[in-house]
Every structure is written in C-alpha cells, then in structure tokens.
DOKOLDO-315069 format. One line per field, with one value per residue (C-alpha): residue number from 1; x, y, z. Coordinates in steps of 0.25 Angstrom, whole numbers, plus 2048, in hexadecimal, padded with zeros to 3 digits. Example, Ala and Ser with C-alpha at 12.3 -4.5 7.8 and 13.67 -1.06 7.14 Angstrom:
2
seq <- [1/2]
c1 <- [831/837]
c2 <- [7EE/7FC]
c3 <- [81F/81D]
This chain:
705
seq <- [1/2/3/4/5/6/7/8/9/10/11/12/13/14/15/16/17/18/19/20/21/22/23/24/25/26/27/28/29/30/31/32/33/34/35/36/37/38/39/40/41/42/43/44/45/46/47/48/49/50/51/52/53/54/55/56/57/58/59/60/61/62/63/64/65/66/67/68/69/70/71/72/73/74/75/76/77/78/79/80/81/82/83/84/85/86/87/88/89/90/91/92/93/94/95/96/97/98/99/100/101/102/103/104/105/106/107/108/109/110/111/112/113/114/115/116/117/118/119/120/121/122/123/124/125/126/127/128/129/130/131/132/133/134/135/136/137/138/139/140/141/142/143/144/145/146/147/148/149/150/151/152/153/154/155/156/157/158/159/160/161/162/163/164/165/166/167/168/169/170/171/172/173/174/175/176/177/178/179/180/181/182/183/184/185/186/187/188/189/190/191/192/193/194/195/196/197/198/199/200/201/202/203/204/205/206/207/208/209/210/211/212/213/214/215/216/217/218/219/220/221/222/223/224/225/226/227/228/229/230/231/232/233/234/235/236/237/238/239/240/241/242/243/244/245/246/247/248/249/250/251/252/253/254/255/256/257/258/259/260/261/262/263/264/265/266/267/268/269/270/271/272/273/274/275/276/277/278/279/280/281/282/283/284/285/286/287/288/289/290/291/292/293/294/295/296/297/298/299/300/301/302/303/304/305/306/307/308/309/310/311/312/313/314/315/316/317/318/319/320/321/322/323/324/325/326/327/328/329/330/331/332/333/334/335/336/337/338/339/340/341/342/343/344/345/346/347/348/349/350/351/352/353/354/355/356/357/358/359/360/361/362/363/364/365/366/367/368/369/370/371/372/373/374/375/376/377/378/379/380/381/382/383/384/385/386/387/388/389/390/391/392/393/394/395/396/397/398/399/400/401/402/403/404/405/406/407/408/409/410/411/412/413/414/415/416/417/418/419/420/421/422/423/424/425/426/427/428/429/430/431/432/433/434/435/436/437/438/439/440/441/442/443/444/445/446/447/448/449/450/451/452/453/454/455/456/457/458/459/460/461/462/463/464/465/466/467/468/469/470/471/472/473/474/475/476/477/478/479/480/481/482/483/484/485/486/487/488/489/490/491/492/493/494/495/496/497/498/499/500/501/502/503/504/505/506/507/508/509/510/511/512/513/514/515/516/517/518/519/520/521/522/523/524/525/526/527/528/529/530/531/532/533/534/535/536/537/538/539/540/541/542/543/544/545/546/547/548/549/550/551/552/553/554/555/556/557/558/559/560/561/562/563/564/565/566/567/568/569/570/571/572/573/574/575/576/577/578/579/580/581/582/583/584/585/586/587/588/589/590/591/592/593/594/595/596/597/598/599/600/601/602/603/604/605/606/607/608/609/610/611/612/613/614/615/616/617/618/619/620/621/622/623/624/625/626/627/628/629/630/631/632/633/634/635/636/637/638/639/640/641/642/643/644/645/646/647/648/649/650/651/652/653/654/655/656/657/658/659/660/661/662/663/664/665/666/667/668/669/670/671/672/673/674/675/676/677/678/679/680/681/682/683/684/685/686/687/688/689/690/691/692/693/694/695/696/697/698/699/700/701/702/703/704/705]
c1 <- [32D/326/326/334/337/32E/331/339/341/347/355/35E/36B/36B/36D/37B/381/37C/383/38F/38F/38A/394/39F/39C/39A/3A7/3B1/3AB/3A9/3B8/3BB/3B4/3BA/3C7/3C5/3C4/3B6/3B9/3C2/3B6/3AD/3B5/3B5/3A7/3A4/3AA/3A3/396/396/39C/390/386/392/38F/384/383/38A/397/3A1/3AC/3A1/39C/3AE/3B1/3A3/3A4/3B5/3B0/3A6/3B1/3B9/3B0/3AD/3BC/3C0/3B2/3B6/3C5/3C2/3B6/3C0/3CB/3C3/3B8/3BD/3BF/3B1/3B4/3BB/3B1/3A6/3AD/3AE/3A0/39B/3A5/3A0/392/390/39A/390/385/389/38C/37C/380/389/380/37B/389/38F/383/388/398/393/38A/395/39E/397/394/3A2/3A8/39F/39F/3AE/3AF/3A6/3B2/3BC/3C7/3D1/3D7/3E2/3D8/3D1/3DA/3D7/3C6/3C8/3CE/3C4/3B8/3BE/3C0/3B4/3AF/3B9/3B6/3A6/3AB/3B4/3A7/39F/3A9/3AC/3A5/3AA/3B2/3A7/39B/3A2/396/38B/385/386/37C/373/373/36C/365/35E/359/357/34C/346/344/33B/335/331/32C/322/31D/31D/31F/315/31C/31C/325/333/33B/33D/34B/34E/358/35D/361/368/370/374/377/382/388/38A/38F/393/3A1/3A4/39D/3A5/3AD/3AF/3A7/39C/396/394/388/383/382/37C/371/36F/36C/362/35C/359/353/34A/345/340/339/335/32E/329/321/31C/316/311/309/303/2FE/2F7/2E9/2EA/2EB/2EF/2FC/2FE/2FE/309/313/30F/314/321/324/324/32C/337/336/338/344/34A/347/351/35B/35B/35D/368/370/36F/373/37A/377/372/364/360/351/352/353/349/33F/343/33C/330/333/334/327/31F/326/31F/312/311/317/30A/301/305/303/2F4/2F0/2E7/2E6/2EF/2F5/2F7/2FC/307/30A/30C/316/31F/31D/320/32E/331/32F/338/343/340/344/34E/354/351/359/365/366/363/370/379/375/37E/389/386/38D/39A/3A0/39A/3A0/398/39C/396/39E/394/399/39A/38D/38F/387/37C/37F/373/37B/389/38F/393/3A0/39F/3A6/39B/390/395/399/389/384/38C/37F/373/36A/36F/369/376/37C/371/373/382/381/375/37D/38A/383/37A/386/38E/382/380/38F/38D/382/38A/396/38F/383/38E/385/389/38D/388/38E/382/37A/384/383/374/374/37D/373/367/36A/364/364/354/34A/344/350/354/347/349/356/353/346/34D/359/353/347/353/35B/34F/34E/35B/35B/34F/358/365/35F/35A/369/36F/366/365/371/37D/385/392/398/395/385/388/38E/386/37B/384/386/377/372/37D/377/369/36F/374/367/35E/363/359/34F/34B/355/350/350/35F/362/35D/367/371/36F/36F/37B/382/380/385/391/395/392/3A1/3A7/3A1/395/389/37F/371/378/37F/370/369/374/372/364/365/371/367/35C/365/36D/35F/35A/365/363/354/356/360/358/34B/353/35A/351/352/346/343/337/340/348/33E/33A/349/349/33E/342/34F/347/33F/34C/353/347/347/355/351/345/34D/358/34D/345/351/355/361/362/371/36D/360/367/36D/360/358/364/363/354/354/35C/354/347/34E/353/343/33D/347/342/336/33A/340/335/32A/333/331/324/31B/31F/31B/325/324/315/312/31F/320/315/318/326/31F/317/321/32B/320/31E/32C/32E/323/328/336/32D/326/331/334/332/337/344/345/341/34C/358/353/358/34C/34C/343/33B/342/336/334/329/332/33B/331/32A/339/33D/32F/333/33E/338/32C/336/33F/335/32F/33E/33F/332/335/341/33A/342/336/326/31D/317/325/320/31A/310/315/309/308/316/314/307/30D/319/30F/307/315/319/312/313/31C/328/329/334/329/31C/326/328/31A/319/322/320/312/315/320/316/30C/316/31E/30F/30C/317/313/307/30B/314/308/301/30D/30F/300/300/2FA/2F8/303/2FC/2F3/300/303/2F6/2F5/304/300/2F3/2FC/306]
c2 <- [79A/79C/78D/78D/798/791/784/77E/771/766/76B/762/768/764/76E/769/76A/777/77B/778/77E/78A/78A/786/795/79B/79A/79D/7AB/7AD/7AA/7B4/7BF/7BB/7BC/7C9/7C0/7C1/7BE/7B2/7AE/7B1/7A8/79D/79C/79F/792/78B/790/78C/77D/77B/776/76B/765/75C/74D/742/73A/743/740/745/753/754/755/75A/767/768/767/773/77C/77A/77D/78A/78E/78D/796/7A0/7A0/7A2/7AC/7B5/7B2/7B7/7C2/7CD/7C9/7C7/7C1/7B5/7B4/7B5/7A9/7A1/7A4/79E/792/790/793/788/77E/781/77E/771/76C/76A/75D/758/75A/762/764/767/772/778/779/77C/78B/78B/78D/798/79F/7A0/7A2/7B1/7B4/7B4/7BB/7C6/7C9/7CF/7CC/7C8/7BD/7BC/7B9/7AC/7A1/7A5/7A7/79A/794/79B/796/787/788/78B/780/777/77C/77A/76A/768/76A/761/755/758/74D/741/73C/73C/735/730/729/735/739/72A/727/731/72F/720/727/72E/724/71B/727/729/71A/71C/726/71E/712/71C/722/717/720/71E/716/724/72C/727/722/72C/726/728/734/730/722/729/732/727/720/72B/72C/71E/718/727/72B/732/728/726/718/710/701/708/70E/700/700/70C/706/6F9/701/709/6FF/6F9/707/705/6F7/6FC/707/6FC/6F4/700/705/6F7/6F7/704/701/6F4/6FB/705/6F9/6F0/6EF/6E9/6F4/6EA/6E7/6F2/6F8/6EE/6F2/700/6FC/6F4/703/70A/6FF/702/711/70F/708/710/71E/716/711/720/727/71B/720/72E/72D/724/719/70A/707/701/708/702/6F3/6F4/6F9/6EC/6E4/6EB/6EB/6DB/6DC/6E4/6DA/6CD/6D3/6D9/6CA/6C4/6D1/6CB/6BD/6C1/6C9/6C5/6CE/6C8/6D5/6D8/6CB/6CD/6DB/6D6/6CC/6D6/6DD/6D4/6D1/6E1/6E1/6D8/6DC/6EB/6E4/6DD/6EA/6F2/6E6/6E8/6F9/6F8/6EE/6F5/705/6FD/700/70C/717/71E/712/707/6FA/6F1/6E1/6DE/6E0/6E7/6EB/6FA/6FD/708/714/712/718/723/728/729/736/737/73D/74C/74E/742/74B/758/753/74C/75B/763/763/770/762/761/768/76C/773/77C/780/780/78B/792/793/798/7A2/7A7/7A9/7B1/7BB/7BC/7BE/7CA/7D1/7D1/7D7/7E0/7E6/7E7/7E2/7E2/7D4/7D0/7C4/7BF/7BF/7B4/7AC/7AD/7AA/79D/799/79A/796/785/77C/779/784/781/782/78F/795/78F/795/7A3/7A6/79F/7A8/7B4/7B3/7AF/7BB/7C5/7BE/7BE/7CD/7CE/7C6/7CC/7DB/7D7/7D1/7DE/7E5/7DD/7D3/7DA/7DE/7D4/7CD/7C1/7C2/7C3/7B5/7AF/7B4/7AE/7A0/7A0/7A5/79A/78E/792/793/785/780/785/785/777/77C/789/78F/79D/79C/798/7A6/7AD/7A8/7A9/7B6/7BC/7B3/7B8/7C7/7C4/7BF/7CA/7D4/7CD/7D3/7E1/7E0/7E9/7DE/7E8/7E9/7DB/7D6/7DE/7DC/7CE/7CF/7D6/7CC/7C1/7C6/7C7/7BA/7B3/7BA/7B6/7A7/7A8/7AE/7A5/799/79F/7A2/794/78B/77B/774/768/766/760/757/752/746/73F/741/737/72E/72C/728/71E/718/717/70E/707/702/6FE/6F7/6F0/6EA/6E7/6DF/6D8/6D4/6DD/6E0/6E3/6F2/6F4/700/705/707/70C/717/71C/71C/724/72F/72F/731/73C/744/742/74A/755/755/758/763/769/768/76C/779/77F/785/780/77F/779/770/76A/76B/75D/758/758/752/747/744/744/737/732/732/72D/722/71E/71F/713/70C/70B/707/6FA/6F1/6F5/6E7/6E0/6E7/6E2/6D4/6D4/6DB/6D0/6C4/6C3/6BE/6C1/6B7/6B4/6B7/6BB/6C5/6CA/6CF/6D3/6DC/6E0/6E3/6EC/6F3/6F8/6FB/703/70A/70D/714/71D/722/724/72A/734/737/73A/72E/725/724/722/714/70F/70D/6FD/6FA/6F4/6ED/6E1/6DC/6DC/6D5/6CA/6C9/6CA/6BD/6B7/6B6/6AF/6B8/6AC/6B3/6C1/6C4/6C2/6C9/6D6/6D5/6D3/6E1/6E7/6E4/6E9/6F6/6F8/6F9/700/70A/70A/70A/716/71E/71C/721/72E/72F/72C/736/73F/740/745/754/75A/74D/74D/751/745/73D/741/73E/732/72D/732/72B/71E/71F]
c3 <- [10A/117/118/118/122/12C/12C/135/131/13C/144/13F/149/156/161/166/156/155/162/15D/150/155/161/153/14E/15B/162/158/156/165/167/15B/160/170/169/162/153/14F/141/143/14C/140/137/13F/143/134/130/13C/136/128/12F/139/12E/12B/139/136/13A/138/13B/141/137/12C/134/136/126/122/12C/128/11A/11D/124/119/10F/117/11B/10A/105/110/10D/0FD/101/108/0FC/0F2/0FA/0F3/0E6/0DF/0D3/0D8/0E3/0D9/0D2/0E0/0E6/0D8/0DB/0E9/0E6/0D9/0E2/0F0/0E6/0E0/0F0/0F2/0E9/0F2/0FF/10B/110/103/100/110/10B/0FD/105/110/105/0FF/10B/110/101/102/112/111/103/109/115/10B/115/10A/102/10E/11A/10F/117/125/123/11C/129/134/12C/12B/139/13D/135/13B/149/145/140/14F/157/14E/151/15F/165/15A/164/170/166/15B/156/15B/14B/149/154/152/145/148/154/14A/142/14D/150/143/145/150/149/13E/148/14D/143/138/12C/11F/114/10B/115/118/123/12D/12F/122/122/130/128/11D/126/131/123/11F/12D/12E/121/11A/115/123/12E/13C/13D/148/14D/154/147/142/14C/148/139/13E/145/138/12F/13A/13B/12D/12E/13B/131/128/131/137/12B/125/131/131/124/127/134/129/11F/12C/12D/13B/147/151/149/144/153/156/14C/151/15F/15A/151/15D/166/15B/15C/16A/168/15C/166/171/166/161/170/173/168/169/176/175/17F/180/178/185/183/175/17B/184/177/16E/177/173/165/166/16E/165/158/15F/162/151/14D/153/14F/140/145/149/13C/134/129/11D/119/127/12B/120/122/132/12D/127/134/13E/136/135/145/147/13E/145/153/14F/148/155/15E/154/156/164/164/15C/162/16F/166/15F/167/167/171/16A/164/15A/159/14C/13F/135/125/123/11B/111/10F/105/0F8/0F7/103/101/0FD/0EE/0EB/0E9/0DD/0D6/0DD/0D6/0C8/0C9/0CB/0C2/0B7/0B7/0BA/0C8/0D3/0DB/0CD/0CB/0D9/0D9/0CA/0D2/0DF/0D6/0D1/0DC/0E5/0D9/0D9/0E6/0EA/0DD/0E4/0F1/0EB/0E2/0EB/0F8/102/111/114/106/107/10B/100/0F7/105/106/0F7/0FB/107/0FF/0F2/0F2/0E6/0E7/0E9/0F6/0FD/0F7/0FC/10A/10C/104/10E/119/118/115/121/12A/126/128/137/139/137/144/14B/148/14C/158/159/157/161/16C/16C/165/173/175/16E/177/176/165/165/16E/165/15A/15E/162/152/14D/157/152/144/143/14B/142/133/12E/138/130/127/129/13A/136/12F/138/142/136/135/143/145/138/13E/14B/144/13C/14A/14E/141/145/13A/13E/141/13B/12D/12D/12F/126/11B/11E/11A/10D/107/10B/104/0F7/0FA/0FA/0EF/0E6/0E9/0E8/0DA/0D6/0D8/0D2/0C4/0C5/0CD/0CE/0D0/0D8/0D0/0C3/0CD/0D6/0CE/0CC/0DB/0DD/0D1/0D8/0E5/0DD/0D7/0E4/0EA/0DD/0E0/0EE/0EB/0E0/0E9/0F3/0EB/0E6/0F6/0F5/104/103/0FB/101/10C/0FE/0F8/102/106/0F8/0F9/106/0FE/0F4/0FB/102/0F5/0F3/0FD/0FC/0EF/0F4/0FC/0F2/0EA/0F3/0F6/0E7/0E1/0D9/0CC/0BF/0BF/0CD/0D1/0D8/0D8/0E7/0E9/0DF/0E4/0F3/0ED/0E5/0F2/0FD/0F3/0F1/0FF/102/0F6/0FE/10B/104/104/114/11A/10D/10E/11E/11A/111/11A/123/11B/113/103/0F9/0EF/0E4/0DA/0CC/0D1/0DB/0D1/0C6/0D2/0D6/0C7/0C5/0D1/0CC/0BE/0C6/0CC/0C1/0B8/0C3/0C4/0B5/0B4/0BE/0B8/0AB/0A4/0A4/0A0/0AB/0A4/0A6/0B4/0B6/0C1/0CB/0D3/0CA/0CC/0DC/0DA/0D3/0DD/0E6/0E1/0E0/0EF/0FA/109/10D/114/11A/10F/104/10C/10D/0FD/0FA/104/0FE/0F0/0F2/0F8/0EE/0E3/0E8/0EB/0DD/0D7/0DD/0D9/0CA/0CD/0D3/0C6/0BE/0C5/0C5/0B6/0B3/0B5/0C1/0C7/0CF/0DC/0D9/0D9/0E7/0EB/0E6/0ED/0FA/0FA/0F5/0FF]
C-alpha cells in the first residue's frame, strides 16, 4: 500500500490541454458568481469537469463525438439524479441500473468505464440536491453544456492544424525508433515502439480518422515506420550474436546514424517543417552501410561471416526506408499534397472496435470479468446509497460516489484507488484548513485558487492517484464555499463519507473477489496462439497478412503484461504462488520467438520467395503443432506429452538447404532461433507443472533468454 501511495507514474497531459480544461471549468463559474448566479456557474463547470477526462488524443472528429458523447452521458444521469432525489425507492432501483450498467462498460473500454463512473457520479451528486423533479430538465442542460463548452475548446484549433494528433502521433513513433536504435533492446523485451505503433495505428486507419490527400502520406510513412522497426531490431540482434568487435562496432555506428535521422524526422514533424537535418543524416547512413558491406566482406569467421550477410542487406533496406520517410515527411503537414495514388489500408483486425452490443451479449455470464464487476458494483452502489439515506450524513452523498470511484473489477486496482482516495482525502483536509485560514477573503482569490486546484487536478490524475485527491478535495471545498457551505464541516464531512465509501467497496471485494490468478494462464495461451498464426503465414510466404498477424500479436502481448500487473498486485495466495513469475518467462520467451524470424520477414516483404521444400513445410507444419499444444495445455485441454520436440525437424531442414541466397541464410536463421525458443517454453511448462518448481522455471527462462 505504501508502494502505491509513493510511486509516481509518467504525466501522460500535456501542460497546454490541461490549461484548457482547467480554464473549461474555471470560467463559467467565474462568470456565474460575476453575474450573481453561482449555482448556474456551478452547473456548468460540473458538466466541464466530468467531460475533461473525455479529451484525450486522437483525430479531432474522434475527441468531437467522444467528448459530446461524455456530456451527454453526464447531462441525462444529472437530469434523472434530480428527477427521482427524493424518492428512494425508484432511485434505489436506478442507482442499481446505473451501477450493474457502469460496471458492465469496463467491457467495452477505458472510455466507456469513464461514462459508465461519470454516470454514477452525477446520477447521486444531483439526487443529493433535492431541488425538485421540475428543475430535472434545466440541471440536465447546464451539465451537457458544460460538457459541450469542455468539447468546443478541445476542437478549437481543427481548422488551424487539421492534421496536428496525426503528425505527433508519427512523431512519436518516429522517436521511440530512435530510442530503440540506440539502445538495441535484448530479443526478450519488446519494441519500444510498440504501443506508439498501435495507437498511430487506430488514428490513421480507425473508424473516426480525418480525410483528406495529405493523410495518405502519413500512412505511407507508417507502414515504413514499421519496416524501419524491423530492420531496426534484426540488426540489433545480429550486433548481440557477433563475435567480431570491429563489425560489430560498425553496426553500432550505422544504429546511431539512423537515430540521428529518426530524432530530425521526429522534431520536423512536430514542428512541422522540412527534414532538411534529416537529409543531411542519410548520407551518413549510406556511409556507415558501405563501410559494414565491406566489414562482412573482410570477416573470416563462418558464422560471423553469415550473420554479416544478413546485416549488410538489413542496412540497406534501413536506408533505403530512411530515404522513403524523409521524402514523404515533405508532404506530411497540414498544407501538403501527395502525387502517388496508394490503396486505403484497413485497420488490422486485433484493432478494430467490435460492436458494442456483441461486446456485451459476450459478457452477460458470472465467467466474465466485467459481469462480476457490473453485479458487484450494482450492489455496492445500492448499499452505499442506504447507508447515506439512513445514517443522514452531511453531504453523504459522497460515500455511494466514493464507493463508485473506488470500486475496480481486479484487486490491485481496488486497493490503489481505496488508499489513494483516502490518503488524498486526509491531505486534502491539511490543505483545505490551511485554505480556510489563510486564503478564504474574496471571492476573486477562491477562484483563482479554484482554477489552480483544477489545472493541478487534471495534471496529475496518472501521476499519482492520491496527489490527485488531494487537489480534488481542496477544489471540491472551494466549490461548495460559492453555495454558502461552511468549508471546516464540508471538509470534515468529506472525510468521514470517504472513509465509509471506501470501506464499502473494500468490503465488497473482499466478500466477492475475482482473481487474476485463474485467468492469468488463457492470457498467455491466447499470446502463444496469436504468434502461432503469425508464424504460420510467415512460413507459408504469405506477406499480404503478415501486418494482420503481427497487430494481433502486439495486442496480445499487451493483454499479457497487464496481466501481470494484476497479478503482481495481489497477495500471495495458494492458488497463485509463482504465477507471475512463470507468465514473466513465458512472455520474455514469446517475445524472442516473434524476434527470430525479424530479417526473414524483411527478406520476404522485399520480394523474396521461400524454397519450395518438403522440409520447409514439415518444420512449418511442427511449428504450428508446437504451438498448438502449449495453447491447449495452458488451457487445461491438453497433456503436456502432446508437446513434440522441435529441434529435430530444424536440423533436418537445416541439412536440406545450402547458404546459397540471402532468402535461404535468414530461413536457416530463423528456423534456428525459432526452435530454441519454442523448445524452451516447453520446458518452463515442464518445470511449471511440478510443484514448487516454479521459481526454478523462471530461473531457468531468464538464464535461456
């Protein structure tokens, strides 16, 4: 728990957006209390808060229906909240709604899971205001308002920089590139780039993406990102497996040519100017390529010799690559035309949004993760709203909210935000009297102090959760002193309704808790049969679906780690001792299994063909059998001797074809790595099976790796 009150995560909101939002909910409650209307003010900026977590990147048509969708959300909960506050019955029934609704929306995604709490929040804030059923329409309207105010500023500059998320979205890439140039990642760690890829992915081919000709360029240059992180990384790991210093110093120099290059493309686009620093760097590139093509000519050493080989072909494709972005980064800006006519490419299916209502019929069963949270939510909510009615609390409203706020479908989540909460409530309270004593005098000085707490607020919300209610809470206060609340007992009431509030979803999950433990497992079974599908197409030269593999292997590796997270956030328990650890192995393996065929993939995208060879397809067709029974023994549907060895059938291809072509010398690479990677993951299973070998496993896979 003290780990997770301290550590401080990356700020993930720039300075300027949260300038905005801030300012959003700032000014109309200035202009309120100005205009002797404090709480139309309050209304107002209400709805611009709960709409400020909405504005979050990506196209500007995207952040436009996302943010209106969020201020609608918000404007119906608080025109139904003030319909039905004083009746409890009804709202009993509603909250309970809200609540197993709000719960199921963790299904459907982050923003769904922030309208589903936005809805629950605002369905209670309002009911707890007793204005009357008659006042339900105009509350609605001031919220939405706000919301709509909050979404105006976030678009305001569309016309200015139509294509500005576009750019630094490959800007970004363009610098985790560099990154990985320099740093040449180990083949059990993955691409740096590899979120920034999945994202630039969505915003350029998603259901929402910008139109026009000059986005064409910006999809050319992704794709050629993704060939530069191949080349990229196949000769990282060829640097790592040379015995030769002096080569391997010269594909040092030619990495760090490239980041060169990559760091000028990346500021070009930002800015956005002409990659006139970046043209200047290919020359160095090409330079740095000629001097390694005769490193590899010199070498006498027969593996290095061939390792070199693979090399020297990478480096040139990684020129040539860096010629084609620095070419079409002319075109990519808000001005820019293109020429060349180019196919739209379509978001890779791992990618694409399902449709909602399939998402939410696929969950509606006590096995799924979002269901148990959605009942568990429903409930909690109806018994926190109970304990507020019956016990009477001052502002009591709080506690159902905390309860909504804290309440998380896995258990280190739950914790986090129940000892973030209730830390940042206790030092909100220090803040908040030394508020009252020192700051309370004019109204002028309240709100500047208010827009400060907000901007602070929005700033710091993924930095550290409890650093983020603190400012909540001093900013809540200074909100209700506009509506004449005494801000000593508003803050002290505050306290206690968050100590129950948090309480009650603690308890909750404790009685009812859903373990990653049991679920861990199909996780990485679904990562091993998303690079089985890969590695099938691969090795049966199917280029045209390899992007489509990949995407969905890249999803899968993600849903892996969180995995992991979750998993390292709960105690130790009988049922999950090790299983961190194990899945840590299983996934750094998986991820150099997805590495070994790096060049082969390049060779292929190049033009290459593979030998037609009955080996070939017997080593291809054990692959997949390899594979295919580690997934089925992970999921409990298959015995572990079901799993073939896989070294014999690379030997034999291995005898079968000559080093005659560079297509052939990446196979016999690839092949090789590909089995010694599949080989040891069925021994970390075998180890993994035997109790209280497990830490042994892990052990044995880092020592692998």
């Amino acid at each position: 728990m003290l780990r997770t009150l301290l550590r401080l995560k990356p700020r993930d909101v720039p300075v300027r957006v949260a300038l905005r939002n801030s300012f959003a909910v700032f000014a109309p409650l200035a202009l309120g209390v100005w205009l002797g209307a404090p709480a139309i003010g309050l209304g107002v900026a209400t709805g611009a808060l709960q709409t400020m977590s909405s504005d979050q990147p990506g196209a500007y048509g995207l952040r436009m229906r996302r943010m209106l969708l969020t201020a609608a959300i918000a404007g119906t909960s608080g025109g139904l909240g003030v319909l039905l506050g004083d009746y409890t019955a009804p709202l009993t029934l509603a909250v309970l709604a809200v609540g197993f609704c709000g719960g199921l929306a963790v299904a459907l995604g982050p923003l769904a899971t922030r309208n589903g709490l936005a809805s629950m929040i605002l369905l209670m804030i309002c009911a707890n205001m007793h204005l009357g059923a008659a006042q339900a329409p105009g509350i609605a309207l001031l919220i939405f308002s706000g919301g709509l105010l909050q979404m105006l500023m976030a678009v305001a500059a569309w016309p200015l920089q139509r294509y500005r998320p576009e750019r630094f979205a490959l800007a970004t890439i363009l610098q985790q590139l560099a990154i990985t140039a320099r740093t040449r990642p180990d083949a059990s760690q993955p691409s740096p780039t590899m979120q920034a890829a999945q994202d630039a992915l969505v915003l350029l081919h998603g259901q929402h993406h910008t139109r026009g000709v000059a986005l064409q360029s910006f999809r050319i240059m992704a794709e050629l990102c993704e060939r530069v992180r191949v080349d990229l990384l196949a000769l990282a790991d060829v640097h790592a497996r040379l015995d030769d210093a002096g080569a391997g110093e010269r594909i040092e120099l030619l990495l760090k040519q490239a980041a060169l290059v990559l760091d000028h493309l990346s500021q070009s686009m930002r800015e956005p100017a002409a990659p006139t620093a970046a043209e200047g760097g290919l020359v160095a590139v090409q330079t740095q390529a000629v001097a390694l093509r005769e490193a590899a000519a010199a070498a006498t050493g027969l593996r290095d010799r061939r390792l070199l080989q693979l090399a020297v072909g990478r480096a040139a494709g990684l020129a040539g690559q860096l010629r084609a972005l620095v070419r079409n980064s002319y075109w990519a800006s808000s001005q820019g035309q293109i020429n060349a006519q180019q196919a739209e490419a379509r978001l890779p299916r791992a990618l694409r949004p399902n449709s909602a209502w399939v998402t939410l019929k696929a969950n509606l069963k006590w096995s799924s993760v979002a269901f148990r949270h959605a009942v568990r939510c429903a409930v909690s909510l109806v018994v926190a709203l109970l304990l507020e009615r019956t016990l009477q609390i001052p502002h009591g409203v709080w506690v159902p909210m905390t309860t909504a706020i804290v309440l998380k479908p896995d258990f280190g989540a739950t914790l986090t935000f129940g000892a973030g909460r209730m830390a940042g409530t206790l030092a909100g309270l220090v803040a908040g009297t030394a508020l009252i004593h020192y700051a309370m005098d004019g109204s002028v000085v309240r709100l500047l102090l208010f827009w400060v707490f907000c901007f602070g607020f929005r700033l710091t919300t993924q930095v550290n959760y409890g650093l983020a209610v603190m400012l909540l809470t001093s900013m809540v206060v200074l909100m209700l002193s506009f509506e004449g609340y005494a801000p000593e007992t508003a803050l002290l009431d505050r306290v206690l309704a968050t100590l129950i509030g948090s309480a009650v979803a603690m308890v909750a999950y404790a009685l009812w808790p859903t373990w990653e433990g049991s679920r861990g497992r199909g996780t990485v079974a679904a990562l091993l049969e998303a690079d089985q599908r890969h590695l099938s197409a691969l090795l049966a030269g199917r280029v045209d679906v390899l992007d489509e593999t990949r995407g969905t292997a890249r999803v899968a590796r993600t849903n892996v780690r969180a995995s992991i997270d979750r998993l390292r956030a709960e105690p130790r328990r009988k049922g999950n001792r090790g299983e961190a650890e194990l899945a840590e192995s299983l996934l750094a393996n998986a991820t150099r299994l997805m590495r070994a065929p790096l060049i082969l993939e390049a060779q292929l995208r190049e033009g290459g063909h593979l030998p037609a060879r009955p080996e070939l397809t017997s080593f291809s067709a054990a692959v997949d059998q390899t594979l295919g029974a580690q997934v089925r023994y992970l999921r409990q549907t298959g015995k572990f001797s079901e799993i073939p060895a896989l070294r014999p059938y690379e030997r034999r291809l291995a005898e079968a074809i000559p080093h005659t072509d560079d297509v052939s010398a990446a196979l016999l690479d690839a092949a090789d790595r590909i089995a010694d990677s599949l080989d040891t993951l069925t021994h970390l299973l075998r180890r993994s099976s035997t109790p209280g070998n497990r830490t042994a496993a892990t052990v044995t896979g880092t020592v692998a790796g």
